[in-house]
C-alpha positions in Angstrom: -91.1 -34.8 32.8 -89.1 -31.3 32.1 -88.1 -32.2 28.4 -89.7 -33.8 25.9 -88.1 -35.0 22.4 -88.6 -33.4 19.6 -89.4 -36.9 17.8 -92.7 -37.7 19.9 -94.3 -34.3 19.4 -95.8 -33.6 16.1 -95.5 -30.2 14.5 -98.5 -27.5 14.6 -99.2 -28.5 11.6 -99.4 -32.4 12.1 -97.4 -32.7 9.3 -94.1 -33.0 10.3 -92.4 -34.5 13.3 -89.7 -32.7 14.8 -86.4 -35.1 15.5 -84.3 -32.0 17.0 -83.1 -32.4 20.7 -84.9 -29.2 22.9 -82.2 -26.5 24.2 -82.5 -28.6 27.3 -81.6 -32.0 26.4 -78.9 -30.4 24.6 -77.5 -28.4 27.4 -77.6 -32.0 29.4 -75.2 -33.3 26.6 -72.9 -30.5 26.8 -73.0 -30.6 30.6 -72.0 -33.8 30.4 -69.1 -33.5 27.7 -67.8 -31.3 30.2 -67.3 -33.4 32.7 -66.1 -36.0 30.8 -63.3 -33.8 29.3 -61.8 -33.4 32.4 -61.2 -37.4 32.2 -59.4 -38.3 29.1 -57.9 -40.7 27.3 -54.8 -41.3 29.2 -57.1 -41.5 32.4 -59.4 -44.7 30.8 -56.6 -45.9 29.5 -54.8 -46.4 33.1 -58.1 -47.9 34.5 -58.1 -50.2 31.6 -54.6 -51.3 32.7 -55.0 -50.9 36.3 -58.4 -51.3 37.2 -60.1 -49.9 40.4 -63.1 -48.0 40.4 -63.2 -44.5 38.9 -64.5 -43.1 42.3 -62.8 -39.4 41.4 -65.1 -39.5 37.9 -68.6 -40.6 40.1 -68.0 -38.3 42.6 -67.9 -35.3 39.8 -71.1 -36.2 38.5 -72.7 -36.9 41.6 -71.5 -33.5 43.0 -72.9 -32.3 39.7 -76.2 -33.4 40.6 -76.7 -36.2 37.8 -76.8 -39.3 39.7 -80.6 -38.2 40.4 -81.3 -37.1 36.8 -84.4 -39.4 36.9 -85.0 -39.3 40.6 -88.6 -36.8 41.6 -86.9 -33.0 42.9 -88.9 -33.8 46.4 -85.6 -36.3 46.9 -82.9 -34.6 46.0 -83.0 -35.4 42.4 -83.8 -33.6 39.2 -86.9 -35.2 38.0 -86.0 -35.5 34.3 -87.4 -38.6 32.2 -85.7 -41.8 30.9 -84.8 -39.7 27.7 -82.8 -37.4 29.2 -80.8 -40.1 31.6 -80.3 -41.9 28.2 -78.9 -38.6 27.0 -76.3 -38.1 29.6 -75.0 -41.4 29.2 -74.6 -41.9 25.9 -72.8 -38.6 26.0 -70.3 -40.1 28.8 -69.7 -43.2 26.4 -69.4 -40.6 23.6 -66.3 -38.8 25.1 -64.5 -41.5 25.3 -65.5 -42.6 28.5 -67.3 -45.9 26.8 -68.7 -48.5 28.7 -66.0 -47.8 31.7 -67.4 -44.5 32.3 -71.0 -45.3 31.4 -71.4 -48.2 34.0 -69.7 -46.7 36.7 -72.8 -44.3 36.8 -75.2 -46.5 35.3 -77.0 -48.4 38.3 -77.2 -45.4 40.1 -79.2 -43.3 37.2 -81.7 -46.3 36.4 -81.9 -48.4 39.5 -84.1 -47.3 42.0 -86.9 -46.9 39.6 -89.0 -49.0 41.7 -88.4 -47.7 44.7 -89.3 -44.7 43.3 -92.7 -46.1 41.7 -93.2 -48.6 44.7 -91.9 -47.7 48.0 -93.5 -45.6 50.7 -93.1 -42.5 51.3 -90.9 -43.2 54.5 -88.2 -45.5 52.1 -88.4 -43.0 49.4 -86.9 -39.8 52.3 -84.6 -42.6 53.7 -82.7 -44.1 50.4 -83.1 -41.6 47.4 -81.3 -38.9 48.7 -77.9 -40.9 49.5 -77.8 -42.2 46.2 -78.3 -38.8 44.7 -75.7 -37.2 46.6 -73.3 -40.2 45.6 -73.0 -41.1 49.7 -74.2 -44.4 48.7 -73.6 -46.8 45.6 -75.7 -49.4 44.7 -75.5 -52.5 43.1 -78.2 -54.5 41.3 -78.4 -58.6 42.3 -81.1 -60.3 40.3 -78.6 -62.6 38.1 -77.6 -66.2 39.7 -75.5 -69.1 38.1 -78.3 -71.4 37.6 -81.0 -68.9 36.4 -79.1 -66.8 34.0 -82.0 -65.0 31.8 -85.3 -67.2 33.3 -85.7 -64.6 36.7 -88.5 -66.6 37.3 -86.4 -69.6 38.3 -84.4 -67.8 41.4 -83.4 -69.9 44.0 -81.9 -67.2 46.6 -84.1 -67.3 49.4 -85.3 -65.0 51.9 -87.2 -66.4 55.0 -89.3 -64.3 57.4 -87.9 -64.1 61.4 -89.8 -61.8 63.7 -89.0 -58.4 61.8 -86.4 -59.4 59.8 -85.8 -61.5 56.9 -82.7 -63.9 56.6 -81.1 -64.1 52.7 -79.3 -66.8 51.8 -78.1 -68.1 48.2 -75.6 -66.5 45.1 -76.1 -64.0 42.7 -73.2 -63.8 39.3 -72.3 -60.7 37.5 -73.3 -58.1 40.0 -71.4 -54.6 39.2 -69.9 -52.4 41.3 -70.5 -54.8 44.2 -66.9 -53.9 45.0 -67.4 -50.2 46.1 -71.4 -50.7 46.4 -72.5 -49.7 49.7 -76.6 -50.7 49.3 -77.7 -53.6 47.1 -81.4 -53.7 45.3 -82.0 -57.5 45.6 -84.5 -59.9 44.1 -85.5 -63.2 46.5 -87.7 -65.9 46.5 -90.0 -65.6 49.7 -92.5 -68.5 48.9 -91.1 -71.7 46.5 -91.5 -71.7 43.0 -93.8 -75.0 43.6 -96.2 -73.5 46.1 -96.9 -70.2 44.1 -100.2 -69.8 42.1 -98.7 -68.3 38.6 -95.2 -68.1 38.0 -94.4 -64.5 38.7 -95.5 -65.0 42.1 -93.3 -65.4 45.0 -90.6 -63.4 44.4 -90.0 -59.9 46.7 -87.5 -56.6 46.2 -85.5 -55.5 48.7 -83.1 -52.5 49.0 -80.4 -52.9 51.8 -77.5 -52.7 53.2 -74.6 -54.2 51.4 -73.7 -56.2 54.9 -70.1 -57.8 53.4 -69.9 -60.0 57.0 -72.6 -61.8 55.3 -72.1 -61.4 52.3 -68.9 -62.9 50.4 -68.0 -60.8 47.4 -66.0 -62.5 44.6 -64.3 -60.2 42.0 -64.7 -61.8 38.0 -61.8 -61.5 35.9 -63.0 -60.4 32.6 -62.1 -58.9 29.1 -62.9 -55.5 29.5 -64.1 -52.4 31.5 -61.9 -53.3 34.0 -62.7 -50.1 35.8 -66.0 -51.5 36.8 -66.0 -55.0 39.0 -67.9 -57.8 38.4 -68.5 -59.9 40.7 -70.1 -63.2 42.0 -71.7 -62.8 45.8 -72.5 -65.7 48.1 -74.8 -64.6 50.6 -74.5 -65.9 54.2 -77.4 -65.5 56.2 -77.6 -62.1 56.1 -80.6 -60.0 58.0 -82.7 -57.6 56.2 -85.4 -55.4 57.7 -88.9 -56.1 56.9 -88.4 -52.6 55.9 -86.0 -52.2 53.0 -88.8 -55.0 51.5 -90.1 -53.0 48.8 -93.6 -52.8 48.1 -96.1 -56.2 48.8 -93.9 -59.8 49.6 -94.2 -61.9 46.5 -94.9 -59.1 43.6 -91.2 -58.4 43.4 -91.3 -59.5 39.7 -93.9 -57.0 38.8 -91.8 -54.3 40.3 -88.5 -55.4 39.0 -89.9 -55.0 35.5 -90.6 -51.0 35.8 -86.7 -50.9 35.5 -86.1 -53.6 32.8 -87.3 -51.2 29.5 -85.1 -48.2 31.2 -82.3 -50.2 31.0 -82.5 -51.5 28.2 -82.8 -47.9 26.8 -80.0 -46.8 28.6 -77.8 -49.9 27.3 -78.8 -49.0 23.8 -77.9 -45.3 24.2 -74.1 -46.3 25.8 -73.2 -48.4 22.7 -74.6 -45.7 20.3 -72.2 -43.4 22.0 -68.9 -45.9 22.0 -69.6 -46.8 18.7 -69.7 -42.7 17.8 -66.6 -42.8 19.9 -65.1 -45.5 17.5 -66.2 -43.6 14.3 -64.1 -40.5 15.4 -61.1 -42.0 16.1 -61.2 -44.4 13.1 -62.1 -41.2 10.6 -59.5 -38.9 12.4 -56.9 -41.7 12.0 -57.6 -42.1 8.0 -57.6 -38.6 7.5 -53.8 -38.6 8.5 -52.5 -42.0 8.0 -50.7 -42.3 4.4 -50.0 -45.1 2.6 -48.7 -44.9 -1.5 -48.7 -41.2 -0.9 -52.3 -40.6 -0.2 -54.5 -40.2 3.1 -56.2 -44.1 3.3 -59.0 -42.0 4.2 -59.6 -41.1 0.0 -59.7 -44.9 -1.0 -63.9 -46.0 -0.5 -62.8 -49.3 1.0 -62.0 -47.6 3.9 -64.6 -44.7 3.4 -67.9 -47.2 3.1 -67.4 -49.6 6.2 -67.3 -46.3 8.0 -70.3 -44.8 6.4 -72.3 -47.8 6.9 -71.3 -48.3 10.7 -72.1 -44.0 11.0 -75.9 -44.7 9.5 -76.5 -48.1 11.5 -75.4 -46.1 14.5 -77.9 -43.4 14.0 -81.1 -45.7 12.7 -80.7 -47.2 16.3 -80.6 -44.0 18.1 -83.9 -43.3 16.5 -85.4 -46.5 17.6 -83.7 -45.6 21.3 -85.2 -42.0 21.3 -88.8 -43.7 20.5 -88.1 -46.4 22.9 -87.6 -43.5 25.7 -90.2 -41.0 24.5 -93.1 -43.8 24.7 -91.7 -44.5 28.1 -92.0 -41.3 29.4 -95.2 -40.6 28.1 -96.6 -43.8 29.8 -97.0 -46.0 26.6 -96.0 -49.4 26.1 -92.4 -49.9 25.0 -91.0 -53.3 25.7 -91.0 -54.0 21.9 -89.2 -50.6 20.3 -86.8 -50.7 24.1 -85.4 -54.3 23.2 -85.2 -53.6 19.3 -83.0 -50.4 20.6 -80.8 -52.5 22.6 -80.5 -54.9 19.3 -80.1 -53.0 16.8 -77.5 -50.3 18.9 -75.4 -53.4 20.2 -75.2 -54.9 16.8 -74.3 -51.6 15.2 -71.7 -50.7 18.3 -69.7 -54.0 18.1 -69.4 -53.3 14.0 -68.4 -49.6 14.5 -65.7 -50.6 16.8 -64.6 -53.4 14.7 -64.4 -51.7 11.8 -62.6 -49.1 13.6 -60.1 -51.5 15.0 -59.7 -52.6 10.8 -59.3 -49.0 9.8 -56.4 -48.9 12.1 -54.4 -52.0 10.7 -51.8 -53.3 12.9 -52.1 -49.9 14.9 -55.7 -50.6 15.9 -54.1 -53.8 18.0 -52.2 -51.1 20.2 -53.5 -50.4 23.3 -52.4 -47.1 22.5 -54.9 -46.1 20.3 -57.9 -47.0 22.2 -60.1 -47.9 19.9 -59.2 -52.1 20.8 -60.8 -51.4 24.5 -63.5 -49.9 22.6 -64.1 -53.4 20.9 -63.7 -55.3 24.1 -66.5 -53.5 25.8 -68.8 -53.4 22.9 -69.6 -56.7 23.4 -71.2 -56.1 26.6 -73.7 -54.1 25.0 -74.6 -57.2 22.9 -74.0 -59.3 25.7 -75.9 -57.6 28.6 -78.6 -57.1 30.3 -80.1 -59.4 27.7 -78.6 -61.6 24.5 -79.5 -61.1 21.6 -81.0 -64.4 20.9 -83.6 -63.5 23.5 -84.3 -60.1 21.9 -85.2 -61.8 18.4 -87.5 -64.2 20.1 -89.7 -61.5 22.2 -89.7 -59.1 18.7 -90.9 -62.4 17.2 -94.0 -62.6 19.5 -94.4 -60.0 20.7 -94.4 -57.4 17.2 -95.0 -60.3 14.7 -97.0 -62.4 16.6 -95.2 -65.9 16.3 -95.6 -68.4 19.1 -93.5 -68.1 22.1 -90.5 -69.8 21.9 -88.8 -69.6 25.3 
C-alpha cells in the first residue's frame, strides 16, 4: 500500500511508536474537506428534509478519483489501503456530511473487495473501472428478513440453467438500491441441508441490477434520508455464470475479505459525526449566555463534552490499529469489531450530549446537530449490533465459550 500509519511503525529507535498521520494521509483528509465544503449545511439539511440521492456530491468525488481509493492503479483506481479509505470517510462525516454523506460513497469505496481479491482477471477489466469512474453504483444484498445477522441461514436461491443462473428470494436493508446500477449479491446454490460444513453452499455474484426482475421497495426510516433503504424481492432474475465470483459454494469465504473493512470504515464515520457533534456543541456554548455568562464556563457543560472528545479519540486509535493490521496482512477481526463498538458507542454519546448542550435549541432542525443523533444510531446499529460485537470480543479475545 502507498501510506502507512505512523501508529504500526515503530521508531528507529524501537522505542517509541509514532501515532502521527504521514503528509499523505493528511493531504487525503484535506482533499477531502474540500470537497465536502463545497456541500454545506444547508445542502444536508435539504436532503434531510427532501430526500433523494446526493448524486451532485458522488459524482464530485468520483470525478475526483476517490471512489477507487482502495481499488489496484491497473483498474482505474488509486491503490491505497483500508487506512486511507477509512481516512477519507471519516473526513466526509467530519465536515458535516455525517452518515448522509459517508454512505452515499461508502459501498463503492469498500465493496468490491472481493472482486478485487477473487475475480479473474477478465471480471476485474470489465467491473472495476465503472465503479471507479462513478458510471456504475453498486449496492450490497447479503441481509434477508428471516436471516438478519446468521448469513449462514440465507434462503435466496440461485439455480444453474445452461449458462446462466436464475435468482430468486428477498434481501432487507439494501442501500442505495434506488440509484444502484450493479448489485454484489450473496445466494445459496446448494441447500443448507445437503452442504458438508455450514459455510458451504453459498456463491457471490456481481451483476446487473435488472429492476424487471427485481422489485425494489423503498424503507421509510429515521434518518439519512439522502441514502435509500430498501427491501428487494427478486423475481427470477438471470445472471451470467460470469458475474459468479470466484468457485460456486465458497461465497462465504469471500464475502468475509470485506466484512473487517467495513467494519473499520463504520467505525471511522461515527468517529467523524461524533467530531462533527463536538464542534457544533463547543461552538454553540462558547456563545450561548445564560445569567450573564457563556454556558460554555460552567463544567457541567464543559465535562460531558470532554469525556465524549476523549471516548471519540480512544476509538479512533483502536480503528487506526484495526486498519493498520489489515493492511499489513495480520489478523484483525478482534481490534475491527472492538473499533466499530467502542466508535458507535462513543458517536451516539457525542451527539447526545451535543443535542443536551443545545437545550430546547438542540431539538431544532435548524441546528443540525438532532440529524446528527438520528444517524448515530446506525453506526451502533449497522453492519453488526452491538450485542453481537460483545459476544465475538468474548470468544474470540477472552476466550469464553461461543454463545451464538
Amino acid at each position: 500500500m502507498t501510506g502507512t500509519t505512523g501508529q504500526s511503525a515503530a521508531a528507529s529507535s524501537g522505542n517509541a511508536v509514532d501515532f502521527a498521520l504521514t503528509a499523505e494521509q493528511e493531504a487525503i483528509r484535506d482533499a477531502a474537506g474540500k470537497i465536502c465544503a463545497r456541500f454545506d449545511d444547508g445542502y444536508w439539511l435539504a436532503k434531510d428534509h427532501d430526500g433523494g440521492f446526493p448524486q451532485d456530491f458522488h459524482r464530485a468525488f468520483a470525478d475526483a478519483g476517490w471512489l477507487g481509493v482502495c481499488i489496484p492503479q491497473a483498474y482505474g483506481g488509486s491503490g491505497l489501503g483500508v487506512t486511507e479509505a477509512a481516512l477519507l470517510m471519516q473526513a466526509v462525516a467530519e465536515s458535516g456530511a455525517g452518515m448522509s454523506g459517508a454512505s452515499a460513497l461508502h459501498m463503492n469505496i469498500f465493496g468490491l473487495n472481493p472482486v478485487v481479491v477473487f475475480g479473474s482477471e477478465q471480471q476485474k477489466q470489465r467491473m472495476l473501472p465503472p465503479l471507479v469512474a462513478g458510471r456504475d453504483k453498486a449496492c450490497f444484498a447479503v441481509t434477508e428478513p428471516d436471516a438478519g445477522l446468521d448469513t449462514l441461514k440465507l434462503k435466496t436461491k440461485a439455480v444453474l440453467d445452461g449458462e446462466h443462473y436464475v435468482l430468486t428470494g428477498q434481501k432487507l436493508w439494501i442501500s442505495t438500491a434506488q440509484v444502484a446500477s450493479k448489485m454484489l449479491i450473496l445466494v445459496r446454490t446448494t441447500p443448507l441441508d445437503q452442504v458438508a460444513r455450514r459455510t458451504d453452499g453459498l456463491s457471490l455474484f456481481y451483476t446487473d441490477l435488472d429492476r424487471r426482475h427485481v422489485d425494489v421497495r423503498e424503507i421509510p426510516k429515521m434518518g439519512r434520508s439522502a441514502v435509500d433503504s430498501n427491501e428487494l424481492f427478486i423475481d427470477a432474475l438471470p445472471v451470467p455464470v460470469a458475474d459468479r465470483i470466484g468457485e460456486e459454494g465458497r461465497g462465504f469465504e469471500y464475502i468475509l475479505h470485506g466484512m473487517n473493512p467495513e467494519r473499520i470504515l463504520i467505525a471511522a464515520e461515527g468517529i467523524g459525526l461524533g467530531r462533527a457533534a463536538l464542534r457544533k456543541a463547543a461552538a454553540y456554548a462558547k456563545r450561548r449566555i445564560v445569567f450573564d455568562r457563556p454556558i460554555g464556563e460552567n463544567q457541567a457543560i464543559q465535562h460531558p463534552l470532554a469525556a465524549c472528545w476523549m471516548a471519540l479519540e480512544a476509538a479512533n486509535l483502536m480503528m487506526l490499529k484495526a486498519a493498520s493490521l489489515y493492511d499489513a496482512g495480520k489478523p484483525c477481526g478482534v481490534e475491527a469489531n472492538a473499533a466499530k463498538y467502542l466508535a458507535g458507542e462513543a458517536c451516539f454519546k457525542a451527539c447526545e450530549t451535543a443535542v443536551m448542550t443545545h437545550g430546547g435549541m438542540g431539538y431544532a432542525k435548524e441546528f443540525h446537530v438532532e440529524r446528527y443523533l438520528r444517524e448515530s444510531l446506525i453506526v451502533r446499529i449497522a453492519p453488526i449490533t452491538p450485542h453481537l460485537i460483545l459476544s465475538f470480543i468474548a470468544e474470540r479475545a477472552l476466550g469464553l465459550p461461543k454463545s451464538y
